[in-house]
C-alpha positions as CSV (number, residue, x, y, z in Angstrom):
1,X,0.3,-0.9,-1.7
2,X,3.8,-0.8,0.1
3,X,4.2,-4.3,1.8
4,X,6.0,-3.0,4.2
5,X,2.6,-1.0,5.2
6,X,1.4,-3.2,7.8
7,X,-2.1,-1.3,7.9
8,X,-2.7,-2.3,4.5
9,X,-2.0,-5.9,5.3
10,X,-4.1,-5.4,8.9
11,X,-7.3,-4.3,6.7
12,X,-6.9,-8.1,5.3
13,X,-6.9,-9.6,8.3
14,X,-10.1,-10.3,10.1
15,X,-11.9,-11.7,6.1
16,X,-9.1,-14.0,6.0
17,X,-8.3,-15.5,9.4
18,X,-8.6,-19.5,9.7
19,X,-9.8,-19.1,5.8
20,X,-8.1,-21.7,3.6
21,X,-6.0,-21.1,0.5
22,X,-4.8,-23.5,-1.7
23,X,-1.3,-23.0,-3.5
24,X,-1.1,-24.9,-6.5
25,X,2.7,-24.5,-7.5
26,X,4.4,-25.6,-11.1
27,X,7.1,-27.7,-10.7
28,X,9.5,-25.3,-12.8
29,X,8.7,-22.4,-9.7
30,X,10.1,-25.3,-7.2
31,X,13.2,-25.6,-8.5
32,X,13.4,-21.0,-9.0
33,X,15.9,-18.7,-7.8
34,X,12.4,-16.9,-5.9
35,X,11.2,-20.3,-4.4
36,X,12.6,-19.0,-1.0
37,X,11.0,-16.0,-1.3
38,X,7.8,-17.4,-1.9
39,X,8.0,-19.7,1.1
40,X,8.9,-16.8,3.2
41,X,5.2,-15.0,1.4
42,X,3.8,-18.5,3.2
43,X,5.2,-17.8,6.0
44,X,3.8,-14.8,6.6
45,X,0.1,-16.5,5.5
46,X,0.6,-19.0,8.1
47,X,1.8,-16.2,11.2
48,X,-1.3,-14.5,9.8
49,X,-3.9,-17.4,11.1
50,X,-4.3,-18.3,6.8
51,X,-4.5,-22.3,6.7
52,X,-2.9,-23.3,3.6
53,X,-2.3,-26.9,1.6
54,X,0.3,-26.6,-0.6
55,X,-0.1,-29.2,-4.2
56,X,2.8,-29.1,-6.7
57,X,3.6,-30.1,-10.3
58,X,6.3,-31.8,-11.4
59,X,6.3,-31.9,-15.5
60,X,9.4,-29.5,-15.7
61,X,11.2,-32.2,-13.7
62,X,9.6,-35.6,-15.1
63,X,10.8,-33.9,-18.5
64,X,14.5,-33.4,-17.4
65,X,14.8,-36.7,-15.8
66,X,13.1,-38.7,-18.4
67,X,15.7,-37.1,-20.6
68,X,18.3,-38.0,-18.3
69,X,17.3,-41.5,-18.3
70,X,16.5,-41.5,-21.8
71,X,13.2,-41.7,-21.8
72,X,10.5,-40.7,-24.1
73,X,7.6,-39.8,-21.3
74,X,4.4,-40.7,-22.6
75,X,3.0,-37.6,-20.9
76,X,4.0,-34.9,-18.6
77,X,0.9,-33.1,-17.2
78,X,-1.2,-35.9,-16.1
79,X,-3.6,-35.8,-18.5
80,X,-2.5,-38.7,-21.3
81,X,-1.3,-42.0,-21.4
82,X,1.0,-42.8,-18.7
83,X,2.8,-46.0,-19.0
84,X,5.0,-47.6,-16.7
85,X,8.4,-46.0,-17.3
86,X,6.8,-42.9,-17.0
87,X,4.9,-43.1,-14.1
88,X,8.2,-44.4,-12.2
89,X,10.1,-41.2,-13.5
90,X,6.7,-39.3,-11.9
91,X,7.0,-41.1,-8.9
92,X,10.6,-39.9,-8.9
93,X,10.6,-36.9,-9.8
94,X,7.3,-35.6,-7.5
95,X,9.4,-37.2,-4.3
96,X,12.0,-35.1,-5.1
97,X,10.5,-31.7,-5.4
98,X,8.1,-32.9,-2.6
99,X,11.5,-33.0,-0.4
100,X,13.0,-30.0,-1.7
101,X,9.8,-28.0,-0.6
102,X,9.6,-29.9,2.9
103,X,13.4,-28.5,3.4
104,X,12.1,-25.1,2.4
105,X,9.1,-25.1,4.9
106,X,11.4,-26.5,7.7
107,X,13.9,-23.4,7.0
108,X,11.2,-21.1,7.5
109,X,9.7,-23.2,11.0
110,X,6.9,-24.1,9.3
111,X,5.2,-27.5,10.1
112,X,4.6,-29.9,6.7
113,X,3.8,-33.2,5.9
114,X,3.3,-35.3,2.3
115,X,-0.4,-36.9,2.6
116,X,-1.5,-39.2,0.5
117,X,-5.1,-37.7,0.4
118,X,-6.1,-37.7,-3.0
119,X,-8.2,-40.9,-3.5
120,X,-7.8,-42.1,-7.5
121,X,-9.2,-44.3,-9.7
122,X,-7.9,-45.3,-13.5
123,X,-9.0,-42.5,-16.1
124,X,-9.5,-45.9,-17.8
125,X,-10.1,-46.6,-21.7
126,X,-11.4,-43.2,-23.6
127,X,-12.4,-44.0,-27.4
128,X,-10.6,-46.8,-27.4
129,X,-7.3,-46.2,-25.6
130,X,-6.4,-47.3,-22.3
131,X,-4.5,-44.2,-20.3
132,X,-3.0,-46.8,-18.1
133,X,-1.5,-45.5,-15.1
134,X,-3.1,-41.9,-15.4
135,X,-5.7,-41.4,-12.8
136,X,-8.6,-39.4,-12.0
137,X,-9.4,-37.8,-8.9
138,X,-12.4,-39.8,-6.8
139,X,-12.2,-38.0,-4.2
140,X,-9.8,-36.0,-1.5
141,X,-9.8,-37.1,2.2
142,X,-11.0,-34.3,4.0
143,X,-10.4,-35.5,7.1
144,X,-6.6,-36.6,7.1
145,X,-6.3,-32.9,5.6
146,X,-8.4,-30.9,8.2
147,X,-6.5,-32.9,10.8
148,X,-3.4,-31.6,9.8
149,X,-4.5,-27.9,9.1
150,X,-6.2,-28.3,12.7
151,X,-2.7,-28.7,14.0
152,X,-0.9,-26.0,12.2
153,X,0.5,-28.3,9.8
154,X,1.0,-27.9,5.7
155,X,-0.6,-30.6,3.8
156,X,2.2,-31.3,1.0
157,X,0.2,-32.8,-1.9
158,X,1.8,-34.2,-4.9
159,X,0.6,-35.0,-8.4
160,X,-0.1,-38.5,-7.6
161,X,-3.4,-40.5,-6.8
162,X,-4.2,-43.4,-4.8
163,X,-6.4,-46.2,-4.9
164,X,-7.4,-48.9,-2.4
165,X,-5.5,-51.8,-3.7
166,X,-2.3,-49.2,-2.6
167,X,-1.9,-48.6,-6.7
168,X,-0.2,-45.3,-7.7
169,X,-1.5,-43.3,-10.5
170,X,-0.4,-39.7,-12.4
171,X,-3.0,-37.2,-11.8
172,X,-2.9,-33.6,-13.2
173,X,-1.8,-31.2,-10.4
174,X,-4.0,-28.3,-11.8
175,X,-7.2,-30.9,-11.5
176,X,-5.8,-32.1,-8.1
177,X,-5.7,-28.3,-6.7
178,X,-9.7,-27.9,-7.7
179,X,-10.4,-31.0,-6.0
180,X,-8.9,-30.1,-2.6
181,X,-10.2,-26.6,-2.9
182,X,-13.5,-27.5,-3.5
183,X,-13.5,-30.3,-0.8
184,X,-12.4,-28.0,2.1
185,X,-15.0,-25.0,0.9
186,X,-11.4,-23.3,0.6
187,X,-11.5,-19.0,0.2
188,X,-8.7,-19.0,-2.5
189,X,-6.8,-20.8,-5.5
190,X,-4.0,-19.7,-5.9
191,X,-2.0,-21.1,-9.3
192,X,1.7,-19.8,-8.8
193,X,3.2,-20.4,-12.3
194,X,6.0,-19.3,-14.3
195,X,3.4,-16.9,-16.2
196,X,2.2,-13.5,-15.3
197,X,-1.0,-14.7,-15.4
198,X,-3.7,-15.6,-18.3
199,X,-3.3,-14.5,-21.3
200,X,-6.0,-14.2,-24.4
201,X,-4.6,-13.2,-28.1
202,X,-1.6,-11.8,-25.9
203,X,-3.3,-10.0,-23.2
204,X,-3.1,-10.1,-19.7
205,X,-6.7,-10.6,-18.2
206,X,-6.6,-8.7,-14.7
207,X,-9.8,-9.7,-13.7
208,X,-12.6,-11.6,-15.3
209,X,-16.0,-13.2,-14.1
210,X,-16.5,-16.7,-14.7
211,X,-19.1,-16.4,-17.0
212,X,-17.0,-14.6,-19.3
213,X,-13.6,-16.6,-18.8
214,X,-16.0,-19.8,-19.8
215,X,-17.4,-17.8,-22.8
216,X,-13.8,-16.9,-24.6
217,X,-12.6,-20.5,-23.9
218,X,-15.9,-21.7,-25.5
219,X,-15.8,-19.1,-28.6
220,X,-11.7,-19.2,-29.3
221,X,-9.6,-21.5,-26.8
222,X,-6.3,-21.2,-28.9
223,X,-6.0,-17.9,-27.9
224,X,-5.0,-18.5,-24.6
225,X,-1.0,-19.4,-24.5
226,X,-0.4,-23.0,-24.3
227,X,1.0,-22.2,-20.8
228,X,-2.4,-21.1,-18.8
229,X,-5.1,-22.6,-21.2
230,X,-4.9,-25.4,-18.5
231,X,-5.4,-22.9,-15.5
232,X,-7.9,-20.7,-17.4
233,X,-10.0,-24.3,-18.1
234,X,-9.3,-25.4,-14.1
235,X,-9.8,-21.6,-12.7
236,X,-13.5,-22.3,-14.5
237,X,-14.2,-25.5,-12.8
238,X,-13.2,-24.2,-9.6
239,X,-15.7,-21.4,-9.6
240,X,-18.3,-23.6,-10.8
241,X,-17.6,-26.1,-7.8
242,X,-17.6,-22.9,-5.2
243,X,-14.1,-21.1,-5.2
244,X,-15.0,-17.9,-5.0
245,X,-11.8,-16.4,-6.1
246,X,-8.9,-18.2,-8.3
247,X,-5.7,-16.2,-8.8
248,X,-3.4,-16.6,-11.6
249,X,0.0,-15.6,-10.8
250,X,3.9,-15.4,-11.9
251,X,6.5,-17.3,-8.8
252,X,9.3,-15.1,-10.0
253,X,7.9,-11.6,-8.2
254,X,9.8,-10.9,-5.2
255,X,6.6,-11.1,-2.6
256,X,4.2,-11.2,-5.5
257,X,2.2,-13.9,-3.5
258,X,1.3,-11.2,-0.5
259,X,0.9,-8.3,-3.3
260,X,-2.1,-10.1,-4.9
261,X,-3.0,-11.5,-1.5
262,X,-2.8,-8.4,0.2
263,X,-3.7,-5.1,-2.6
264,X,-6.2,-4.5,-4.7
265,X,-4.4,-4.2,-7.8
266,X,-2.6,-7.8,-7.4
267,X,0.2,-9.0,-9.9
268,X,-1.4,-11.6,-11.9
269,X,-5.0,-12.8,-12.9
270,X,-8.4,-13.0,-10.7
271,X,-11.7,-15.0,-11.9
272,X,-14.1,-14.4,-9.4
273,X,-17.4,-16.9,-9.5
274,X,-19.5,-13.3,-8.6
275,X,-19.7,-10.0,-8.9
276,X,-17.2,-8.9,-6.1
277,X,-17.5,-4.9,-7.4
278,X,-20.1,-2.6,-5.9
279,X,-20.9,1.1,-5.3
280,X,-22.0,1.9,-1.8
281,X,-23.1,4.6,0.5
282,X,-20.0,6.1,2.4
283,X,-20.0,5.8,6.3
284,X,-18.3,7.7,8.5
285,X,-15.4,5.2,8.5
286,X,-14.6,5.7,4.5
287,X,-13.3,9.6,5.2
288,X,-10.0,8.7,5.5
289,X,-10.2,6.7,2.5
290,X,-11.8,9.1,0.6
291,X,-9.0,11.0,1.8
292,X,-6.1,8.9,1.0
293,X,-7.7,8.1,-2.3
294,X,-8.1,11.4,-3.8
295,X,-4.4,13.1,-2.0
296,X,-2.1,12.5,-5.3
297,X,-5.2,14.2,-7.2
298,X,-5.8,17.3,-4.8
299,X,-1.5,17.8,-4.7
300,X,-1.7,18.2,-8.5
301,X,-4.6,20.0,-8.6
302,X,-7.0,18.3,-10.1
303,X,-9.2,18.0,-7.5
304,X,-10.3,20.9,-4.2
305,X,-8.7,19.3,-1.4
306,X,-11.5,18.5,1.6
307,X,-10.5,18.0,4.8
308,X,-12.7,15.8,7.1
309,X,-14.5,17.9,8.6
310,X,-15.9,19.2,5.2
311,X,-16.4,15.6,3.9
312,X,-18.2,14.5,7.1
313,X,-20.6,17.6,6.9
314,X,-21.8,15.9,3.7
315,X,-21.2,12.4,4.0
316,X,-24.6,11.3,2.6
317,X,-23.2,13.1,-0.8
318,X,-20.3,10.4,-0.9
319,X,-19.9,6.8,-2.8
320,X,-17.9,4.6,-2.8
321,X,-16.7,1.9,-5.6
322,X,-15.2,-1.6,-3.9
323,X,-13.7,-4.3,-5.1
324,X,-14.1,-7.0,-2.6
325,X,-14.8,-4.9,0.6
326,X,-11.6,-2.3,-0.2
327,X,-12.7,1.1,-1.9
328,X,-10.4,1.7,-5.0
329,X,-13.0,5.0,-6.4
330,X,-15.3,7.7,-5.2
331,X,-17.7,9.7,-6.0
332,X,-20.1,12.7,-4.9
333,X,-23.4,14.2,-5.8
334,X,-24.3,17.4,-4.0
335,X,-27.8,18.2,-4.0
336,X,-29.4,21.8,-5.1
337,X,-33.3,21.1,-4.9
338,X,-34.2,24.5,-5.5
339,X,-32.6,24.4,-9.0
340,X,-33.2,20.5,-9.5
341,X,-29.8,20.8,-10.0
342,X,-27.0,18.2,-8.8
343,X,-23.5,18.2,-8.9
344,X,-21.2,15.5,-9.7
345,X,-17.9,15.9,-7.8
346,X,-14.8,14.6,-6.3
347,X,-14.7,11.7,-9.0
348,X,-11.6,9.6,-8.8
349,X,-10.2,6.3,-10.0
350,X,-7.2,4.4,-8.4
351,X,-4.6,4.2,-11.0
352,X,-4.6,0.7,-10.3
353,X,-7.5,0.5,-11.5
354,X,-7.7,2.5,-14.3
355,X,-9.0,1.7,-17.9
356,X,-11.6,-0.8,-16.7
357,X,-14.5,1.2,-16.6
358,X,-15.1,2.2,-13.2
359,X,-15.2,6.0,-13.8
360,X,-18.2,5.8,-16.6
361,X,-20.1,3.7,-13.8
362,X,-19.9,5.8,-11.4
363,X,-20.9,8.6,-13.6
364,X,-24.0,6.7,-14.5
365,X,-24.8,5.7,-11.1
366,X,-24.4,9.6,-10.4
367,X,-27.3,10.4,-13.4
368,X,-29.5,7.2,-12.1
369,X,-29.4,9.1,-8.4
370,X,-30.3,12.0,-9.6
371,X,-33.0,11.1,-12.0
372,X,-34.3,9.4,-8.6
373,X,-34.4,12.4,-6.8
374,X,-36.1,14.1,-9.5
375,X,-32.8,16.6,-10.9
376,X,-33.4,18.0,-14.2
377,X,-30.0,18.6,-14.6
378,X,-26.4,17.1,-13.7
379,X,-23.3,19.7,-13.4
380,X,-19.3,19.0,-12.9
381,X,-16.4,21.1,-12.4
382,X,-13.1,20.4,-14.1
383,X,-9.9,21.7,-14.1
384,X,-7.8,18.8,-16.0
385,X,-10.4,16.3,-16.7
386,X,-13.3,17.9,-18.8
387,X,-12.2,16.3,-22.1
388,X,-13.2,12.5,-20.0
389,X,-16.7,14.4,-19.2
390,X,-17.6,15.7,-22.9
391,X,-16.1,12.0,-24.4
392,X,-17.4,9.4,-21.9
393,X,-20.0,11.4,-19.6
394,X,-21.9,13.2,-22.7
395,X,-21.9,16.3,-20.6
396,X,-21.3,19.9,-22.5
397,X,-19.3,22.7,-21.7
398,X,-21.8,25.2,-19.9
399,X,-21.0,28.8,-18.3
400,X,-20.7,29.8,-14.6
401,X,-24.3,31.3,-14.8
402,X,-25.5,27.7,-14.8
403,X,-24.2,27.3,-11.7
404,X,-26.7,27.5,-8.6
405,X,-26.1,31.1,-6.6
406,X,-24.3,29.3,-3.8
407,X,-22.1,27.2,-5.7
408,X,-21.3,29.8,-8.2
409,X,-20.2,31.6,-5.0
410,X,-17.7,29.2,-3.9
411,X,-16.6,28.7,-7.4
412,X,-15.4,32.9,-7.9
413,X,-14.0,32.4,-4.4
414,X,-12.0,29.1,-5.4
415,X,-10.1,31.5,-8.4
416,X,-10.1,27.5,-9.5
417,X,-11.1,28.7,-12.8
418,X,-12.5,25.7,-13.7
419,X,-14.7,24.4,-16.8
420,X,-18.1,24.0,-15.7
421,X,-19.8,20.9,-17.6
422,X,-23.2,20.9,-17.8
423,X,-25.4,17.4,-19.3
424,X,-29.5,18.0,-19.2
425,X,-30.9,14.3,-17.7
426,X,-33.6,12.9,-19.6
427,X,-36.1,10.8,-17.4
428,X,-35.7,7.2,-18.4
């Protein structure tokens, strides 16, 4: 999607308005050349009626100013011992970027404060060994946060906790982000790291359910680079608290935040806590998707091109695949009771979307509807494609003779010449 396509923006819209996201930013993306740009991507989020809190790291910057100081930090992420010096070059270092990002907002006239809303407590002595002045979250304040959103304002939250006794403690920004998400019920995490998004034994995960995110970390957790094992392990606990969607993503794309926000493709990484695919009837108001999904196809030929008058005269023929709400495949199965034939047609994948299955789905949702209905037989035409239906379909090149009367009719008139595929259904 072209970001400069407002319609594919507007289609966003109405699931999103007064929704909440939570940006959980590295420190390291603070401090980037694309920082501006991404406030800007915020910008447009807030004009957009999108609340959002914003919580940063700091461990790029507690590393460059301990060494500065010449100091050995005990930890930099939050998670192990923190002593004293350390948690003053925390305290330092997280006031700085959290003024640095307060400029950026006010350049863009965007409303922020700092809050103080995560409530912490001492992580305390683990097998033996007292983490000192690294907290854990007890819980956010909801109300100091929904007060600000209320008003238009950005909640700035840094990766520091507070306790009662007015005590400050290092809490990791990753666990902090999970805990405000998960308090305000909000839509979307968004991790905005110096990554591309997760990786497992070198390969970027587009998309991955829960479930199975948990299982590889369970069965092989090295394999995830060092850099997002911590967002892969928080992107699980956030799903399991009620985030429906966590997003993985690099800070160094020009307007990458909107392109995952706003296309179905993204940039980065999604976990999603459920299945957010389906395959659906078409309505009236798909045709023009239908149509826009299947134009590069019918300009090379691969497909007949339908206008919509012919694609409304058989609507009830047409499927569609989503990907939450936003069709990104079609399908069609055109009846011929007479022969308890069917025929699978106008089959297409967004090339976004390729590789990932979604054309053998719809093939076998295809079969399943027309071993419903009672079909003996399933039948495809191909011009460019037929290798796809013989290797993942299991259909077998047939002859025009097995074509129904009518439809070999319109295939001599087409002079389309194409292969027709024929696969015999076996009832289940």
């Amino acid at each position: 999607m072209k970001l400069t396509d407002l319609r594919g923006i507007l289609q966003y819209i109405p699931q999103f308005r007064e929704k909440t996201f939570i940006l959980a930013v590295d420190g390291i993306i603070v401090t980037d050349e694309n920082f501006p740009t991404l406030l800007l991507d915020v910008a447009v989020l807030r004009s957009l009626n999108i609340r959002v809190v914003l919580v940063h790291g700091a461990a790029a910057q507690i590393k460059a100013l301990a060494e500065k100081q010449n100091i050995v930090p005990s930890n930099l992420d939050g998670t192990g011992i923190t002593d004293a010096p350390t948690l003053q070059v925390s305290l330092d270092a997280a006031n700085r970027l959290t003024h640095e990002i307060l400029e950026g907002l006010s350049a863009n006239d965007l409303r922020a404060a700092c809050t103080n809303a995560v409530i912490a407590h001492p992580l305390g002595i683990i097998q033996g060994v007292d983490h000192l002045f690294t907290g854990k979250v007890e819980r956010v304040d909801t109300e100091l946060l929904q007060t600000l959103l209320n008003q238009g304002i950005i909640p700035i939250v840094p990766p520091l906790g507070f306790d009662g006794d007015g005590k400050t403690y290092r809490v990791n920004s990753d666990g902090v982000a999970v805990a405000i998400a998960t308090a305000l019920k909000a839509t979307k995490l968004i991790y905005i790291t110096a990554q591309d998004g997760l990786r497992h034994n070198n390969q970027l995960i587009r998309q991955m359910l829960v479930a199975e995110l948990q299982k590889l970390l369970m069965q092989n957790a090295a394999a995830f680079s060092p850099e997002t094992l911590s967002k892969a392990q928080h992107a699980v606990s956030a799903c399991q608290a009620g985030v429906q969607r966590v997003h993985v993503i690099s800070g160094r794309v020009d307007e990458g935040l909107l392109a995952e926000v706003f296309s179905n493709e993204g940039i980065g990484t999604l976990v999603y806590a459920n299945e957010y695919q389906q395959i659906r009837a078409a309505k009236k108001k798909d045709i023009r998707a239908i149509q826009m999904l299947t134009k590069k196809a019918v300009e090379s030929e691969e497909l007949v091109k339908r206008t919509r008058q012919m694609i409304e005269k058989s609507l009830g023929d047409y499927f569609i695949f989503e990907i939450d709400k936003n069709p990104v495949a079609c399908v069609a199965l055109h009846l011929y009771p007479e022969q308890k034939k069917g025929e699978l047609a106008c089959l297409y994948v967004n090339p976004s979307h390729e590789n990932q299955g979604i054309g053998r789905k719809l093939i076998q949702f295809v079969e399943n509807k027309a071993r419903e209905l009672g079909l003996n037989e399933l039948l495809t035409l191909s011009t460019q494609t037929f290798t796809y239906f013989q290797s993942k379909g299991g259909f077998a090149e047939g002859k025009p003779e097995d074509l129904p009367p009518t439809r070999r009719e319109k295939y001599e008139q087409s002079g389309r010449n194409s292969k027709v595929l024929v696969k015999k259904l076996i009832k289940a």
